[in-house]
N, C-alpha and C positions, 0 to 999 in steps of 0.2 A: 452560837453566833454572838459576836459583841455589838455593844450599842455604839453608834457611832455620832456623836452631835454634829451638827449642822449649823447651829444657832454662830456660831461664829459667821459666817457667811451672811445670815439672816442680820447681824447687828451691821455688817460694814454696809449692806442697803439701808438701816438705817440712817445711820453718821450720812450717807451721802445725802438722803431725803431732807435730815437738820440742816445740811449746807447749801440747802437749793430755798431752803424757808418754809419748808414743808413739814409738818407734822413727824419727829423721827420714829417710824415705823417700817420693817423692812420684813421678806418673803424670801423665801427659795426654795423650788419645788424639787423634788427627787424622784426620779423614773422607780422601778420594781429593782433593778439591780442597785441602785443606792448614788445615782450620779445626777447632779446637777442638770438640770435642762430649762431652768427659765427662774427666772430673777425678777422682782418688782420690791419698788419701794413708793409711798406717798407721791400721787402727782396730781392731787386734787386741785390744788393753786395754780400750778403749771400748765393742768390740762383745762381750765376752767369744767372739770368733771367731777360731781359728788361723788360718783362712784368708785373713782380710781385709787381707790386702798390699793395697798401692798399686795394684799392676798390675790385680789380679781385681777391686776394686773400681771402676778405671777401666774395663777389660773387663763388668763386667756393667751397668754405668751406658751404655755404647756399644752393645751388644746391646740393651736396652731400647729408644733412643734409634732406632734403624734394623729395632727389628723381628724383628731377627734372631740366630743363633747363630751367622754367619760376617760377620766385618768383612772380606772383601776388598779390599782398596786402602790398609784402616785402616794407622795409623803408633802407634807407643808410645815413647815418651820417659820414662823413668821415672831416678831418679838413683841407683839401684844395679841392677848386675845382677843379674836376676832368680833368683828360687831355681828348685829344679827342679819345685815345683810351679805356678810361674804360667808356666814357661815350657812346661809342656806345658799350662797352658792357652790361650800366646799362640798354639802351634799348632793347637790346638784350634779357635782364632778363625778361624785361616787368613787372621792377619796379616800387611801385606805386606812390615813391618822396624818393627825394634826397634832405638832409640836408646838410650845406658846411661852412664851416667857413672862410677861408681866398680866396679869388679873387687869382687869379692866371693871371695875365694881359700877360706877355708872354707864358707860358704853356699851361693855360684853355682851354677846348674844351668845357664849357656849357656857360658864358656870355662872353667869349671871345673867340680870336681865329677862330677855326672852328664852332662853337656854332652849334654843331651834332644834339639838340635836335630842332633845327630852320629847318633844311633841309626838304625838300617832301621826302628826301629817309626814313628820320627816320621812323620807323617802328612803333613805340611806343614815347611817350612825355611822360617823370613823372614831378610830380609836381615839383620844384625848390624851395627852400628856402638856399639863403643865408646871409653870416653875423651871422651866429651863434657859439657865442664865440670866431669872427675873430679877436680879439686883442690879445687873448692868442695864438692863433692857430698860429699867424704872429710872436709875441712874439718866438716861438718855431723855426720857421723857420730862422729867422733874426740872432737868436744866436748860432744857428747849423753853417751856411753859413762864422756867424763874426769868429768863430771857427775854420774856416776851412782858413783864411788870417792869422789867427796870425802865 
């Protein structure tokens, strides 16, 4: 079986999140057979909502979609690493891996930080893959942030 990235997908919900003034961070979830089923990008400002990251809002768009409160099989692409509270919502999913593109060294809750999916309390571990398409992903962030000094 070949690997198939996503993260393209995951960066155009960025670019759009950057163009709403929102932190550019972007999601997309993938069912067991490998197909798109729910999309989210930053709507924190939009929604007057902290919690409305990319991930929890692809995660509850996913969970509507199947019915359910557990994506078994599901995949998450999203292009930073997740903080430590969507990622103890991605366990929560009882998702099957998590794709991430740029490191998040103050933020991160999966190799940094809290690193939620290291603990005994975590419920579930999904697979981790990082570094996908994290130049572009950092790229998007760098020039969001440099945007925001001028």
């Amino acid at each position: 079986m070949s690997f198939t990235s996503h993260m393209d997908a995951a960066l155009a919900e960025a670019r759009a999140a950057a163009a709403r003034g929102e932190v550019p961070v972007g999601a997309v979830m993938l069912d067991s057979a490998g197909n798109i089923v729910a999309r989210g990008s930053n709507r924190t400002r939009e929604l007057s909502d902290p919690t409305a990251h990319a991930e929890i809002l692809a995660i509850r768009a996913a969970c509507a979609a199947a019915g359910s409160e557990r994506l078994m099989g599901h995949t998450l692409y999203v292009t930073l690493e997740p903080c430590a509270m969507c990622a103890a919502a991605i366990a929560a999913a009882r998702l099957k891996a998590v794709y991430f593109g740029a490191i998040d060294p103050k933020s991160g809750g999966v190799l940094h930080g809290a690193r939620v999916f290291s603990h005994p309390q975590a419920h579930h571990k999904p697979e981790v893959y990082d570094g996908i398409a994290a130049e572009e992903s950092e790229a998007l962030l760098k020039a969001f942030f440099a945007s925001k000094r001028e």
